[in-house]
Wavefront OBJ file of the C-alpha trace (Angstrom):
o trace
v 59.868 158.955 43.675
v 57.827 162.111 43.037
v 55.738 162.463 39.403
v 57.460 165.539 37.770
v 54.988 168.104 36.176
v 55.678 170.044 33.082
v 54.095 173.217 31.627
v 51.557 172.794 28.366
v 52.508 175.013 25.752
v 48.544 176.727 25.031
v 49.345 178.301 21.995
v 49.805 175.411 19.522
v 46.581 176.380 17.924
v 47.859 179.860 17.376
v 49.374 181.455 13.809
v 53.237 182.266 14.675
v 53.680 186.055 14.930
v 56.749 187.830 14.252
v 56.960 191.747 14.258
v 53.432 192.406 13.389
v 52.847 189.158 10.552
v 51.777 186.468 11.458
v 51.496 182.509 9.870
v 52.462 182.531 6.169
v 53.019 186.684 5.868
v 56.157 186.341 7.649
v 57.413 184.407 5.049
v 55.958 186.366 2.106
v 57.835 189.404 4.314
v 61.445 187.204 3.862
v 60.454 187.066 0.235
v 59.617 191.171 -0.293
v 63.139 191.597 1.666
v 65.069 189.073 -0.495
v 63.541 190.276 -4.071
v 64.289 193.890 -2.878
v 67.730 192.866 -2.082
v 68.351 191.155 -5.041
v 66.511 193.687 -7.414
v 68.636 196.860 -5.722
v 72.033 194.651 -5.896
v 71.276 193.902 -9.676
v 70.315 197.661 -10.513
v 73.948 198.489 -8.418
v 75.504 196.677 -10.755
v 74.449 197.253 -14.528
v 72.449 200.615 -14.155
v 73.629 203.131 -11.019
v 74.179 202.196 -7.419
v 71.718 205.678 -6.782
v 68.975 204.074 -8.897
v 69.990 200.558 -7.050
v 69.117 202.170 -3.729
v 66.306 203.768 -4.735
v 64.687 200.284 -6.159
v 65.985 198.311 -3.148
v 64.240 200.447 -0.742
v 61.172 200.885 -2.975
v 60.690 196.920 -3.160
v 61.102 196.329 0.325
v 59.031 198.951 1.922
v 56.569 198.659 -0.836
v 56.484 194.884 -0.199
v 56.006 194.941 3.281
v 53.173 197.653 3.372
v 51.347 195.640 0.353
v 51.759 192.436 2.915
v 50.744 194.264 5.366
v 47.441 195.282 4.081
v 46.828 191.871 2.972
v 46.982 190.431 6.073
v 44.565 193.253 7.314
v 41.967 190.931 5.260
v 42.818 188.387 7.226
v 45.046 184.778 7.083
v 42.859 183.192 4.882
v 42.004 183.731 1.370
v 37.802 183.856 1.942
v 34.990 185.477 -0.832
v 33.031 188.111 1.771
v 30.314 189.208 -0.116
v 28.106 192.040 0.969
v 24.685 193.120 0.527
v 21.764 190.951 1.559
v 20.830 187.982 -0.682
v 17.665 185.994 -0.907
v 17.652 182.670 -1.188
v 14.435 181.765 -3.113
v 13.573 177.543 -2.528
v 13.359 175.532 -5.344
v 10.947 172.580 -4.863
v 11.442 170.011 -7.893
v 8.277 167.887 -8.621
v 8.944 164.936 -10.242
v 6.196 164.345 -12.956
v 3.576 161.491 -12.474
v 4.537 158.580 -14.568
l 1 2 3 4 5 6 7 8 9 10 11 12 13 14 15 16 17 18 19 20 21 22 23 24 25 26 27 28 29 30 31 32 33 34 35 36 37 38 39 40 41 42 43 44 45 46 47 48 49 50 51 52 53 54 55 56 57 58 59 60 61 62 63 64 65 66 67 68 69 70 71 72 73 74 75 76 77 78 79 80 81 82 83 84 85 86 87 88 89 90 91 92 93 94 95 96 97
């Protein structure tokens, strides 16, 4: 009997990446194409199925290019401050009793 050898998946650590987003973006993407879709089919029916088109398209591109430069920022949600800051020690004496 030989030992059988299987390959390690390396990227378990990674963020999936689908199209361009990747870890939770993709999933804010379904959401800008489902809201647009549901927006535009809603406008179809009680306004104008022009003006329906026009709002469909307009959520889902606009959705998708707002995700997109949110996830320029990066995956996580992190406070970058910039400038330099000094950090001035504090040294608390306790008083002689």
């Amino acid at each position: 009997m030989t030992a059988r050898k299987f390959t390690v998946y390396k990227g378990l650590s990674r963020p999936l990446i689908y199209k361009g987003f990747r870890g939770k973006f993709i999933y804010w993407g379904i959401g800008a194409v489902l809201t647009g879709l549901v927006l535009g089919s809603v406008t179809m029916a009680v306004i104008n199925m022009w003006l329906g088109t026009v709002v469909l398209i307009g959520c889902i591109v606009g959705g998708l290019l707002y995700i997109a430069s949110r996830q320029k920022k990066g995956l996580y949600n992190k406070t970058r401050h910039r400038g330099i800051f000094i950090v001035t020690p504090f040294i608390y004496e306790r008083p002689e009793v």
